[in-house]
N, C-alpha and C positions, 0 to 999 in steps of 0.2 A: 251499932244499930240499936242494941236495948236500949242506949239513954233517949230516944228517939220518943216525943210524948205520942206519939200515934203507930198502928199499926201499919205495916209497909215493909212492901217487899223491895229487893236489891234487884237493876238492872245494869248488868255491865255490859259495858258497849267498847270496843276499840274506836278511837278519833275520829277513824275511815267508817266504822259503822255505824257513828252517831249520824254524822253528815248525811251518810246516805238516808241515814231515816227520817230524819229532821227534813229534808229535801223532797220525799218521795209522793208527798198529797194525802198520805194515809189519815186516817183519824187519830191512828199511834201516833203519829207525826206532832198534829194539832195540838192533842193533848202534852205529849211532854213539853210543847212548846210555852204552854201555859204552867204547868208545873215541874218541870223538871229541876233537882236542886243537886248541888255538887255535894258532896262528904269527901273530904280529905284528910 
């Protein structure tokens, strides 16, 4: 995450947890829908 040009924090999610969140209506939902990015 430091070579990362911006500040930002780590969200870990199991498969089953993304889903559900991604799914749920929330505003959390929306937003990671829009930004959400993988690191591997």
């Amino acid at each position: 995450m430091a070579e990362l040009p911006l500040s930002c924090d780590a969200l870990v999610l199991t498969p089953a947890e993304l889903e559900q969140r991604l799914n749920d209506g929330s505003r959390m939902a929306m937003e990671l829908k829009s930004d959400l990015r993988w690191l591997l």
